[in-house]
C-alpha positions as CSV (number, residue, x, y, z in Angstrom):
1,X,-23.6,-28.2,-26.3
2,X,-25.1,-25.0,-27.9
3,X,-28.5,-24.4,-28.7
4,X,-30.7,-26.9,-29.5
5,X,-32.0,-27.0,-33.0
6,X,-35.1,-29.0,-34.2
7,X,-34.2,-32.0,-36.4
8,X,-35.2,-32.3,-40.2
9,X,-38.0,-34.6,-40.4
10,X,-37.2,-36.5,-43.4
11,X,-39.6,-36.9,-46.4
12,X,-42.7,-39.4,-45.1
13,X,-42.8,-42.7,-47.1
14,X,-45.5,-45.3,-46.8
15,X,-44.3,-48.7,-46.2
16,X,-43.8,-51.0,-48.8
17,X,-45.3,-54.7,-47.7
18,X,-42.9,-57.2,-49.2
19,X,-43.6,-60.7,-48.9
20,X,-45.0,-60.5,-45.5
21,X,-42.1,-58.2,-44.1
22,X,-42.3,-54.4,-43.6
23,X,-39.6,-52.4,-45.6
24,X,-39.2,-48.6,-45.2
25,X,-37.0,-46.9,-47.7
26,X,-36.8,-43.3,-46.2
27,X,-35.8,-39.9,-47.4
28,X,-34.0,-37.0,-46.6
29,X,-32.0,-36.7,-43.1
30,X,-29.0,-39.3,-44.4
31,X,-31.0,-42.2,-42.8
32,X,-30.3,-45.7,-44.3
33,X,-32.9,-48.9,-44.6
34,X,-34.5,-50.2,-42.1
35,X,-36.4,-54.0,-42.3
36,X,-38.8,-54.8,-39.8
37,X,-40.7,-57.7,-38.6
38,X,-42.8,-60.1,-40.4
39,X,-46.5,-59.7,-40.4
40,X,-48.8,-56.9,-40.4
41,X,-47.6,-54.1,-38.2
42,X,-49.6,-51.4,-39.9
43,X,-53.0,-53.9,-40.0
44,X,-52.3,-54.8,-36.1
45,X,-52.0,-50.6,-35.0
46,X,-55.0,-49.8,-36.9
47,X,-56.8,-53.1,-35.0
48,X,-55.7,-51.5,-31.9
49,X,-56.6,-47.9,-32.4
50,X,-59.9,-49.1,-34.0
51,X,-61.9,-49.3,-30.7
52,X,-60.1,-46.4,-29.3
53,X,-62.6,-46.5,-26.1
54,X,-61.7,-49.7,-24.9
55,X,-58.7,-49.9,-21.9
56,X,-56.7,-52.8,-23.1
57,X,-55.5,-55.1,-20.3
58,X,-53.7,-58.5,-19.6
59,X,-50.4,-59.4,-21.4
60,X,-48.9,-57.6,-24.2
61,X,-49.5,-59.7,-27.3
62,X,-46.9,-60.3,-30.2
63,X,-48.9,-58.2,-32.7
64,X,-48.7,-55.4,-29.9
65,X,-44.9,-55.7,-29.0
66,X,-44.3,-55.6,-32.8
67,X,-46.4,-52.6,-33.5
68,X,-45.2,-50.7,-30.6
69,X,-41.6,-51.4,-31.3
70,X,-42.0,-50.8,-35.3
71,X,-43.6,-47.4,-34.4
72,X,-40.7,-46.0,-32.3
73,X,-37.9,-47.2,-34.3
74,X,-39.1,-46.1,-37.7
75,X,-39.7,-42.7,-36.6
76,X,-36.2,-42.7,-34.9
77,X,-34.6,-43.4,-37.9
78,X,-36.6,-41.6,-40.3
79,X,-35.8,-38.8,-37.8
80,X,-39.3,-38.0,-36.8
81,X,-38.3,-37.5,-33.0
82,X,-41.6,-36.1,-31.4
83,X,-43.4,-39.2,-32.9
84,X,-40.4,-41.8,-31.7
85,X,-40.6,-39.5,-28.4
86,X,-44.8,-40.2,-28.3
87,X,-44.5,-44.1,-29.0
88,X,-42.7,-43.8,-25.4
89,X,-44.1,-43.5,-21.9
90,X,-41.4,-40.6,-20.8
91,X,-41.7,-38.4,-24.4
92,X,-40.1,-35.8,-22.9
93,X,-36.9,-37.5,-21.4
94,X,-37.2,-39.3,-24.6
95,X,-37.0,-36.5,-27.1
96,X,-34.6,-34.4,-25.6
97,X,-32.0,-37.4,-25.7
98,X,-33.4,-38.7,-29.4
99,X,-32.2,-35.2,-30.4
100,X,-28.9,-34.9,-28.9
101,X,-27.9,-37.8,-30.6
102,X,-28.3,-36.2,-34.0
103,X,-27.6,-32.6,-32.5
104,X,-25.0,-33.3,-29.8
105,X,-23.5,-37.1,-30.7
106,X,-23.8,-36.1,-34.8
107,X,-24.9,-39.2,-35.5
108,X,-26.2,-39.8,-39.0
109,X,-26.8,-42.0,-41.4
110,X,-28.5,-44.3,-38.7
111,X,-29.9,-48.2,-40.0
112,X,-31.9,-50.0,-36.8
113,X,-32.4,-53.9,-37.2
114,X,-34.6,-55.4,-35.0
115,X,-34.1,-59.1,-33.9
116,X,-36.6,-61.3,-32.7
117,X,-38.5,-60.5,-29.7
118,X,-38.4,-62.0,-26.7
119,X,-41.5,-61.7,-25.0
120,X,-42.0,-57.7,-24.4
121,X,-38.1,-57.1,-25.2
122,X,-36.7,-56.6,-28.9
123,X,-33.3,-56.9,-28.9
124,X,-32.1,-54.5,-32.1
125,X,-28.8,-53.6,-33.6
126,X,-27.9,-50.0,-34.7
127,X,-24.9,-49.0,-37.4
128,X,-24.2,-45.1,-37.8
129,X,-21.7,-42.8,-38.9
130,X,-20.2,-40.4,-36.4
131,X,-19.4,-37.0,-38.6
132,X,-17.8,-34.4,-36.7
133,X,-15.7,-31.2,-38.8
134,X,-15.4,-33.6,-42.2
135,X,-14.1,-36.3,-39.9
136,X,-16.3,-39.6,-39.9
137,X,-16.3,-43.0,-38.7
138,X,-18.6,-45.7,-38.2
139,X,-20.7,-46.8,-34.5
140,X,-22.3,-50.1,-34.7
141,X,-23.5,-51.8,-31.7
142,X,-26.2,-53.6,-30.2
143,X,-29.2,-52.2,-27.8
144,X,-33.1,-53.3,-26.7
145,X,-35.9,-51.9,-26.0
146,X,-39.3,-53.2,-23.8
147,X,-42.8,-52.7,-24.6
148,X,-45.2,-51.9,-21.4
149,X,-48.5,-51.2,-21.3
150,X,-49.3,-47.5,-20.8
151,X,-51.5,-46.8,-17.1
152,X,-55.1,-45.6,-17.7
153,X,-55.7,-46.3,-21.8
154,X,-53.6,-50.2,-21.7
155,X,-51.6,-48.7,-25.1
156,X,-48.4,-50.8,-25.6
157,X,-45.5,-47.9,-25.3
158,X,-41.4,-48.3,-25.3
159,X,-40.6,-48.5,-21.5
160,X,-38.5,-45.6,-22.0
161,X,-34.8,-45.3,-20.7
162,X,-31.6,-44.2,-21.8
163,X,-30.1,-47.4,-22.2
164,X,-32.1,-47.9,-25.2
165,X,-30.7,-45.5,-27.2
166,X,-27.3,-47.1,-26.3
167,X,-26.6,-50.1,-23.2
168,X,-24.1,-47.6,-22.0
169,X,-26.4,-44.6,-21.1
170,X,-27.8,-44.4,-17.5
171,X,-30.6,-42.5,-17.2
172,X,-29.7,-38.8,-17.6
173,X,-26.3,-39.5,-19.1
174,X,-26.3,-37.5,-22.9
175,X,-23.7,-38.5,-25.8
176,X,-21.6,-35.8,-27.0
177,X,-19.1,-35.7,-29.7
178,X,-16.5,-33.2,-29.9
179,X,-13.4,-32.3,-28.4
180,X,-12.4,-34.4,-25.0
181,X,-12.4,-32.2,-22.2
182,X,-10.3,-34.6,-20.5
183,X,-7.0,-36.0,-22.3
184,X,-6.2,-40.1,-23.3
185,X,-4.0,-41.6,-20.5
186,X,-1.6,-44.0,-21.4
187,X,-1.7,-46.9,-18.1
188,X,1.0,-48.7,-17.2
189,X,1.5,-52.0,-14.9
190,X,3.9,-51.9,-12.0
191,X,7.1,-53.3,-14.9
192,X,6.0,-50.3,-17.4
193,X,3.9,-52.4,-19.6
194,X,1.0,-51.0,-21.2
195,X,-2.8,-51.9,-20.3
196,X,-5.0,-52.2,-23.1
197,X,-8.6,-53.4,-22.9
198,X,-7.8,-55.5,-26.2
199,X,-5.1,-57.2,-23.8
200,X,-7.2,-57.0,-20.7
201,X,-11.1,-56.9,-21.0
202,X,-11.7,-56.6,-17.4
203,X,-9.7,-52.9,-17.5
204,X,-12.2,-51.2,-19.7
205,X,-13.6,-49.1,-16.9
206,X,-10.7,-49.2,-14.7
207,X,-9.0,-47.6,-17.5
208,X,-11.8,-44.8,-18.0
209,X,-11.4,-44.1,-14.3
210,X,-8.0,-43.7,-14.2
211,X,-8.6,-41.0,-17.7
212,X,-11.0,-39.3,-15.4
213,X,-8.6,-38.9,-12.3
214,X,-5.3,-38.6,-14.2
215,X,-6.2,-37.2,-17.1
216,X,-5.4,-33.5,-17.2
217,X,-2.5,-34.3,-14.7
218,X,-0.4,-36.4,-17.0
219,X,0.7,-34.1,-19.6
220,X,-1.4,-34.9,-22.3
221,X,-3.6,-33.4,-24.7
222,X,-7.3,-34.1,-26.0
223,X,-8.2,-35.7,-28.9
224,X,-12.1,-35.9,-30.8
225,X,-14.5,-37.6,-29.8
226,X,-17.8,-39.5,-29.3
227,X,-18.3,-40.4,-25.5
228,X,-20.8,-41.1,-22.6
229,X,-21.0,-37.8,-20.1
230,X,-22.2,-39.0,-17.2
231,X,-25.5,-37.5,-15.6
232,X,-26.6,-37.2,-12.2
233,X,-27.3,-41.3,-11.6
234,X,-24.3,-42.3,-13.2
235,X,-22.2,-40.2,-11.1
236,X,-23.6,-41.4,-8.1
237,X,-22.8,-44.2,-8.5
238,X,-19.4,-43.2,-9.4
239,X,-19.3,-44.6,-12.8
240,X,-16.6,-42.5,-15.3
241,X,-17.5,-40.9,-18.5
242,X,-16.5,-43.5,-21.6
243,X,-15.5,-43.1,-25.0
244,X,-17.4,-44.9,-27.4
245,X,-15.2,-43.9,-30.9
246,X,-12.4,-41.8,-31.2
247,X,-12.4,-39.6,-34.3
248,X,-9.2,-37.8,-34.2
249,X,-6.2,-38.9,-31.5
250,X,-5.4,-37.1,-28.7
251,X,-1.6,-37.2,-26.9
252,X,-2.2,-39.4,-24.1
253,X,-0.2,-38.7,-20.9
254,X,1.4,-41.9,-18.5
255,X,0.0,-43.3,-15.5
256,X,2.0,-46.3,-13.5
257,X,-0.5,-48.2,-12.1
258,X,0.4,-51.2,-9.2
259,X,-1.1,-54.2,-11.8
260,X,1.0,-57.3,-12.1
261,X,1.3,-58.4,-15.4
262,X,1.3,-62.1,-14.9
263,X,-1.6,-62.0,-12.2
264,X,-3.7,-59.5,-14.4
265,X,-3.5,-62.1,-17.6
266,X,-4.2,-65.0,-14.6
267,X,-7.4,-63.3,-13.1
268,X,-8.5,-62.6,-16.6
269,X,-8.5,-66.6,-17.6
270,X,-10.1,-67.3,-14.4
271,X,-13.3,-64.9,-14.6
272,X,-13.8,-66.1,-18.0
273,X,-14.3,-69.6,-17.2
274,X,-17.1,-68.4,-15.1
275,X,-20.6,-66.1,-15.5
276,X,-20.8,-63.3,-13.4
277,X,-17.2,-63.8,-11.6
278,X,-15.1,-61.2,-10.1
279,X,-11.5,-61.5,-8.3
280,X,-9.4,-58.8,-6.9
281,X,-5.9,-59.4,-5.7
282,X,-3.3,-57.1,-3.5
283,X,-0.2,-57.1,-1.6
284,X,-1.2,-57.0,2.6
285,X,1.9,-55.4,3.5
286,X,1.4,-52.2,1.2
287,X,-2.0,-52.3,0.0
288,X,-1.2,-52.5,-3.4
289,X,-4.0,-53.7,-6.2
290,X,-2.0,-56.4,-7.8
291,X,-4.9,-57.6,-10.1
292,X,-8.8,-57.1,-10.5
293,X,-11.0,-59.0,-13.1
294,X,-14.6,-59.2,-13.9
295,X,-16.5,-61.8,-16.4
296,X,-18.9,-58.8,-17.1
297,X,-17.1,-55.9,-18.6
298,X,-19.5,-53.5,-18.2
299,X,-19.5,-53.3,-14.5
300,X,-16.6,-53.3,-12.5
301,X,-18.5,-55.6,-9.9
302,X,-15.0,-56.3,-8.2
303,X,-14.5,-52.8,-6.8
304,X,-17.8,-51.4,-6.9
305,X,-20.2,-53.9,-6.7
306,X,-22.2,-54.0,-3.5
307,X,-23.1,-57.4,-2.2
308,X,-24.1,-59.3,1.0
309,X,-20.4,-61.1,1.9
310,X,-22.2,-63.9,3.4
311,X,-19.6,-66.0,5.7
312,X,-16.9,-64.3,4.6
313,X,-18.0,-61.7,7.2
314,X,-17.6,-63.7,10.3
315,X,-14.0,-63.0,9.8
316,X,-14.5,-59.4,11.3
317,X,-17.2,-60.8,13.6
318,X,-15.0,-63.1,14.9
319,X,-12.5,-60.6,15.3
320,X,-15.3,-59.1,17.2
321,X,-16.2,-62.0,19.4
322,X,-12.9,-62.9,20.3
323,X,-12.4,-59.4,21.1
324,X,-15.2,-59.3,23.7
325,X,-14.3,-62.4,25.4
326,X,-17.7,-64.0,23.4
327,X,-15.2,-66.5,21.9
328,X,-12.0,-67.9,22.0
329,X,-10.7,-70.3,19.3
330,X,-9.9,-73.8,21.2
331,X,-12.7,-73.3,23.7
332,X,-16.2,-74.9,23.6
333,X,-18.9,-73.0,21.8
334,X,-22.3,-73.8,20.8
335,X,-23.4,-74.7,16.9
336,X,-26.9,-76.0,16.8
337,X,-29.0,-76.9,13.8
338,X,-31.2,-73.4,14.7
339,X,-31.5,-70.5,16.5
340,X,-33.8,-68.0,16.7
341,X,-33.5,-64.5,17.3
342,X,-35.5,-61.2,16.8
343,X,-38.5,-63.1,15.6
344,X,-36.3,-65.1,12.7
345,X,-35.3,-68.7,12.7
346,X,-31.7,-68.8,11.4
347,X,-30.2,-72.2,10.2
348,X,-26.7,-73.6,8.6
349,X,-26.7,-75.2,5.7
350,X,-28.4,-78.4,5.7
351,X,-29.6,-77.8,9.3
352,X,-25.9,-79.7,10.7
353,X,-24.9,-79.3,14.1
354,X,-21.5,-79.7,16.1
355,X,-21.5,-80.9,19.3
356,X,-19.0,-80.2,21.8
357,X,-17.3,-78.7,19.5
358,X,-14.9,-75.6,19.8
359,X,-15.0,-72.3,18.3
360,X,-12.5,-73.1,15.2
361,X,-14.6,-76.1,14.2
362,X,-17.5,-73.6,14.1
363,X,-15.4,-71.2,12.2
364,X,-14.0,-73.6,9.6
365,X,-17.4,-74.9,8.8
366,X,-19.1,-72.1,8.9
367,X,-21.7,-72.7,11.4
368,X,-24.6,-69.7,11.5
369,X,-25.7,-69.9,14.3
370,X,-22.6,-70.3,16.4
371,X,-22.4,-66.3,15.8
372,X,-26.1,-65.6,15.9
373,X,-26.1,-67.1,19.1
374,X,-24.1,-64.7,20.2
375,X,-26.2,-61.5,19.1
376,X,-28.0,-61.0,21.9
377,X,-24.9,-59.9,24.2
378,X,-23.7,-56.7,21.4
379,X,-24.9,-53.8,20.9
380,X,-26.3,-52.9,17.6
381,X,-23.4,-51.0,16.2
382,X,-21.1,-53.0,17.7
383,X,-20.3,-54.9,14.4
384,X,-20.3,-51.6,12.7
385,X,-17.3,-49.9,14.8
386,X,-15.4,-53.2,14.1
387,X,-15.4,-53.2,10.7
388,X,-14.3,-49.5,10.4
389,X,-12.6,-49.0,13.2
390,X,-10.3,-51.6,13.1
391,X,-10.6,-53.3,9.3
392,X,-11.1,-49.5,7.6
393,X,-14.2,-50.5,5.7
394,X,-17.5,-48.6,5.8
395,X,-15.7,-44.8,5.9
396,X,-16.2,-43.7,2.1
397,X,-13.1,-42.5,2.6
398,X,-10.9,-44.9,0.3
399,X,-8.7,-43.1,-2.5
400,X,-7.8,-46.0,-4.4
401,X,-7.1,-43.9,-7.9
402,X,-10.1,-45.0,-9.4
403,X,-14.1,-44.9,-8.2
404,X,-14.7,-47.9,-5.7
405,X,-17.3,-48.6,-3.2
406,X,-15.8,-49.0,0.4
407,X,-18.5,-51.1,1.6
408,X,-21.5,-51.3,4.1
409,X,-21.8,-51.9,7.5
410,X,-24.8,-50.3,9.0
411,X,-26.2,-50.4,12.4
412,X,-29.3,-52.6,12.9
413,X,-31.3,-53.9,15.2
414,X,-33.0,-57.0,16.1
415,X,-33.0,-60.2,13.4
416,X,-31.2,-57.6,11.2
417,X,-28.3,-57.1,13.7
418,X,-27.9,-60.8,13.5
419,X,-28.0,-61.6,9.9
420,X,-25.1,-59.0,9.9
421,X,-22.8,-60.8,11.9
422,X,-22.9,-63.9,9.1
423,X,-22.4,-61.2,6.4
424,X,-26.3,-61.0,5.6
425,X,-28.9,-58.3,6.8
426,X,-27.2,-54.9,5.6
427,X,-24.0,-55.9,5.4
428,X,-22.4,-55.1,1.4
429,X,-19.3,-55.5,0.0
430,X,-17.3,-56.2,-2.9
431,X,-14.3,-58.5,-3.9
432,X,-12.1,-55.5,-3.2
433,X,-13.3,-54.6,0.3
434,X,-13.3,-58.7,1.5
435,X,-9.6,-58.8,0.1
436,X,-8.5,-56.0,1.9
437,X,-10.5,-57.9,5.5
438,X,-8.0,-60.9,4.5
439,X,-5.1,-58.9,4.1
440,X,-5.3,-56.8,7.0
441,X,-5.2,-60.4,9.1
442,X,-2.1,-61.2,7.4
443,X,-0.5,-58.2,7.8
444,X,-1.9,-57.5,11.2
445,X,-3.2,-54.1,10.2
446,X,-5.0,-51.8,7.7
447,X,-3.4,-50.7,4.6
448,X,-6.0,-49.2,2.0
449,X,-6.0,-50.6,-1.1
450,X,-4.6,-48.3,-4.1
451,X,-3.8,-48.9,-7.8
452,X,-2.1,-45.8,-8.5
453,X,0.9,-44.8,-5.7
454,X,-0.2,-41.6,-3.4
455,X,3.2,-39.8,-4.6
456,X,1.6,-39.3,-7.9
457,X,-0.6,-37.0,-7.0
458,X,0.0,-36.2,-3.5
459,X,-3.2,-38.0,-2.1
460,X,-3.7,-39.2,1.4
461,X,-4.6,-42.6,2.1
462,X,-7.3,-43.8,4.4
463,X,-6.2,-45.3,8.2
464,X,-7.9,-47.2,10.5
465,X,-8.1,-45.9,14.1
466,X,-7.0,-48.9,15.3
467,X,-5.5,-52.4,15.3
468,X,-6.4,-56.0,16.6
469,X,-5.0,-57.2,19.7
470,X,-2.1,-59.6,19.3
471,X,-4.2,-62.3,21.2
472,X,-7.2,-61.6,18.6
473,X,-4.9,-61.6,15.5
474,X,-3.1,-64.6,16.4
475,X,-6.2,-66.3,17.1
476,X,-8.2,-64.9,14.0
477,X,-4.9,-66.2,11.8
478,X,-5.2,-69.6,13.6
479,X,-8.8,-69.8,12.5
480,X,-8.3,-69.0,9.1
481,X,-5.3,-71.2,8.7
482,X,-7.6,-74.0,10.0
483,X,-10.1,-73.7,7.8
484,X,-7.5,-73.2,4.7
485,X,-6.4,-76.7,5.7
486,X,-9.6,-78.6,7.5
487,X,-12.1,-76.6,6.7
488,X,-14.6,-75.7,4.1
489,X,-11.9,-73.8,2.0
490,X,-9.3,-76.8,2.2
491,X,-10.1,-78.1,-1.1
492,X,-9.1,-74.9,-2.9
493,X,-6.2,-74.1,-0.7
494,X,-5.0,-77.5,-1.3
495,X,-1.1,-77.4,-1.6
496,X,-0.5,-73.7,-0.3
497,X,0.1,-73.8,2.7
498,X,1.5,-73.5,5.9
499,X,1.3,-69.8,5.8
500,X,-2.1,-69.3,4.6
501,X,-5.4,-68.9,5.5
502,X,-9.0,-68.6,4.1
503,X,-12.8,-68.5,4.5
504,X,-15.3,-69.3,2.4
505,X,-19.1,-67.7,2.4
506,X,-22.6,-68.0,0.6
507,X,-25.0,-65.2,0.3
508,X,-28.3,-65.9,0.0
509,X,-30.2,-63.3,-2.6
510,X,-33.9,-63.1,-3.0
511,X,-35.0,-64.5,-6.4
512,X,-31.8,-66.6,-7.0
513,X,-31.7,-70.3,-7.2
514,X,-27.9,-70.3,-5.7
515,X,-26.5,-68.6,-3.5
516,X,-23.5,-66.1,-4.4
517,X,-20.2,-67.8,-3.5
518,X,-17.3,-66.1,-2.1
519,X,-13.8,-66.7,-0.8
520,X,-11.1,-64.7,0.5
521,X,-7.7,-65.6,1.5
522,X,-3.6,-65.3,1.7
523,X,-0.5,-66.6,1.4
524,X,2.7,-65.3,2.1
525,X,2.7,-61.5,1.1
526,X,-0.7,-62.0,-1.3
527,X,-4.1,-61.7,-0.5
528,X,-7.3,-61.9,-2.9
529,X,-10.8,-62.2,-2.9
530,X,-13.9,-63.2,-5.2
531,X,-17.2,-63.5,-6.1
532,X,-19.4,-65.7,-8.2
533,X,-22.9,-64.6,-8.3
534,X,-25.5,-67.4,-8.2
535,X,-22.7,-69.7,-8.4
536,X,-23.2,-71.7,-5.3
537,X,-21.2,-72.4,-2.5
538,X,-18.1,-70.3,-2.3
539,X,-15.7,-73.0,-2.1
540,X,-16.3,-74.5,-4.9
541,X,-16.7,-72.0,-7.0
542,X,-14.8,-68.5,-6.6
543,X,-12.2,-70.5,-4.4
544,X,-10.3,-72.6,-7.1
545,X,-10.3,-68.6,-9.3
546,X,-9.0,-66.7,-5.7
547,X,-6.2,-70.2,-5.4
548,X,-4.9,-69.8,-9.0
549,X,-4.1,-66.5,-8.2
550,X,-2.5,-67.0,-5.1
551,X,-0.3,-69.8,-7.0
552,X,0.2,-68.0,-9.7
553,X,2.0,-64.8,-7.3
554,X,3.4,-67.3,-5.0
């Protein structure tokens, strides 16, 4: 990035008061207009810094969120950085990124528009001009900020993070433009089409994933511009660098990816008709990532979100049971209203009860504690070894093509070691990981799930030590077809079947009103799985978005 250079302050103006708003016309630096709230910003800081002894306390008032927020965004724009930096609570974190974007991003000309705030947040909009070697274009987009109150003195400050220079900055991630170090790639879908994100919102970051990994392996070359470098959180959480605006084109180079076409353009439709949805959909015999859509494009939630399965689960569990002679499908097994275990009182929904009833009526309605019952006779990792041992989840050793999360099984112990076994407690996964648990029943044994082939670039894909027991699979299908057609999922599976099978789940999540619902199924040669969060139950809610897409590839 080269040294670092301090930044021109431009030429200090007083603000103008016009008709109750705040106008600042600035100087020097290339910096454009800014307007600003209405009232008296400048009357409310001097109120403030007045009685400088006194530790202010309580809730931020509106006069305080306005002054604090003026502060910091006129001197960002006017270029003054170590004062923007001081109307923070981090000024250090928050100069060194305030200059980068000038230094390192050459960003100029920059206008800031605040909206109205919300409480302590001011949502603000931002238009620049990226310049880079007598090559410009224009950035607009849309950030926030939050006023806090500072420990020790009560002074209202910016809550300082990275994201409010720009939403797409994690903590410790820097902009940068100049030439790519890593080439465009052009993606394909498995008939040679190409994948766009104008075509295909849901792809944005699979597509900067697959730039990452393929980039400097498929023969193109790197074009200008302004992107996201990841930092040390970003890349933890194995999020990709991401452009932002391309100045000058590079060559891109060609990746095939597995995609269908007509299932990507059907998950798409789906996730939209829904908040916070996500669907992922593959082939059980190969593995292969046939679709994968989220409502939120920001996030690929469907193959890196990590997220209590709920009942979902309690297909590996049963797998489990079955396995230890703890269950058989057409035999009696208990489902009352409670049980309690490890000093918690676990319930089904709506405290119901089956009597006499077998272990597939317990399975297709999802009875709790007909597993928790059970919890006292494993071992605490026994759940654990399951899922990666036999269902290849829980390894971190998954080499889809692009980053994923593998999912979470950890051991526990006690109440915890129970609420696993219904998908709670520890237990996370994703849409991608539960579709992968339905398609290894149908196909009667692991196959990782990848979007780009292995021949491509000579990877090796993850295994599963080993494989179900034919009298576990073939009971673990019966159940599954059971509840596609009686159960909680037969709604949604409606009309697919007879070779098919589903289960539904709900996950409960502190501060949520609704559960999140989730459902994962097959038919024929087509598994999928999905996610609503704080939908509701999973049946009714990610089940008619996973049924569509097994109609649509059947």
């Amino acid at each position: 990035m080269g040294k670092r250079r301090r930044v021109a302050e431009g030429r200090k103006t007083r603000p103008a008061v016009l008709g109750g708003m705040i106008a600042v016309v600035v100087g020097g630096a290339g910096f454009g207009v800014y307007a600003l709230y209405g009232g008296g910003a400048a009357a409310d800081d001097r109120a403030a810094t007045a009685g400088h002894a006194r530790v202010r306390t309580g809730p931020l008032t509106a006069a305080e969120v306005r002054t604090a927020g003026t502060r910091f965004l006129t001197a960002w724009q006017q270029g003054r950085i170590r004062e923007a930096a001081a109307a923070t609570d981090r000024p250090a974190a928050a100069a060194e990124l305030l200059t980068g974007y000038a230094e390192d991003a050459h960003l100029k000309d920059v206008v800031l528009t605040p909206g109205k705030a919300k409480g302590a947040r001011v949502p603000f909009s931002v238009e620049a001009t990226v310049s880079y070697k007598k090559v410009a274009k224009p950035l607009r987009y849309s950030s926030s900020l939050t006023v806090v109150r500072r420990p020790g003195d009560g002074r209202p400050l910016v809550d300082w993070h990275s994201a409010v220079v720009h939403p797409d900055l994690r903590d410790g991630d820097t902009l940068v433009t100049g030439e790519s170090g890593t080439p465009p790639v052009k993606a394909l879908d498995r008939d040679g089409g190409e994948l766009t994100a104008a075509r295909y919102p849901s792809l944005g970051t699979v597509l900067d994933g697959l730039r990452e990994k393929y980039g400097k392996k498929a023969g193109g070359s790197a074009g200008v511009e302004l992107r996201v470098v990841r930092g040390k959180e970003a890349k933890a959480a194995k999020l990709s660098d991401r452009t932002l605006v391309e100045l000058s084109e590079g060559t891109p180079g060609t990746v095939r990816t597995t995609l269908s076409p007509a299932l990507q353009a059907a998950a798409e439709r789906q996730v939209a008709k829904r908040a916070r949805a996500s669907v992922v959909a593959l082939r059980p015999s190969t593995g292969e990532i046939l679709a994968v859509a989220n409502s939120g494009h920001g996030f690929n939630t469907a193959f890196q979100g990590s997220l209590a399965p709920g009942s979902t689960m309690k297909i590996v569990t049963s797998s489990l049971l079955i396995e230890k002679g703890l269950a058989a499908a057409d035999k009696k097994h208990p489902c009352p209203k409670t049980f309690k275990y490890g000093g918690w009182t676990f319930h089904n929904d709506d405290d119901f009860q089956i009597k006499g009833g077998t272990f597939k009526a317990s399975f297709a309605r999802s009875c709790n504690t007909a597993f928790i019952s059970q919890a006292k006779k494993l071992k605490n990792d026994d759940l654990t070894k399951q899922a990666q041992q036999v269902f290849g989840l829980a390894r971190n050793d998954w080499a889809v093509g692009v980053p994923t999360f593998d999912g979470s099984v950890p051991v526990q112990s006690a109440a915890q070691m129970a609420a696993s076994l219904i998908g709670q407690g520890g237990v996370r996964m994703n849409p991608l990981n539960m579709a992968s648990v339905a398609a290894t029943v149908k196909a009667g044994a692991f196959h990782q799930p990848y979007l780009v082939a292995p021949s491509v670039d000579h990877r090796r894909l993850a295994t599963a030590p080993r494989t179900m027991s034919a009298r576990t699979l073939s009971q673990l299908r019966g159940l599954m077809r059971y509840t596609a057609a009686a159960g909680t999922a037969a709604e949604a599976m409606a009309g697919l079947g007879p070779d098919y099978g589903a289960k539904t789940g709900s996950a409960e999540v502190d501060g949520q009103k609704k559960p999140n619902g989730w459902f994962t199924a097959y038919r024929g040669d087509l598994a999928a799985a999905g996610v609503v969060q704080a939908g509701g139950h999973g049946g009714d809610t990610a089940g008619p978005i996973v049924a569509t897409l097994l109609r649509t590839g059947g």
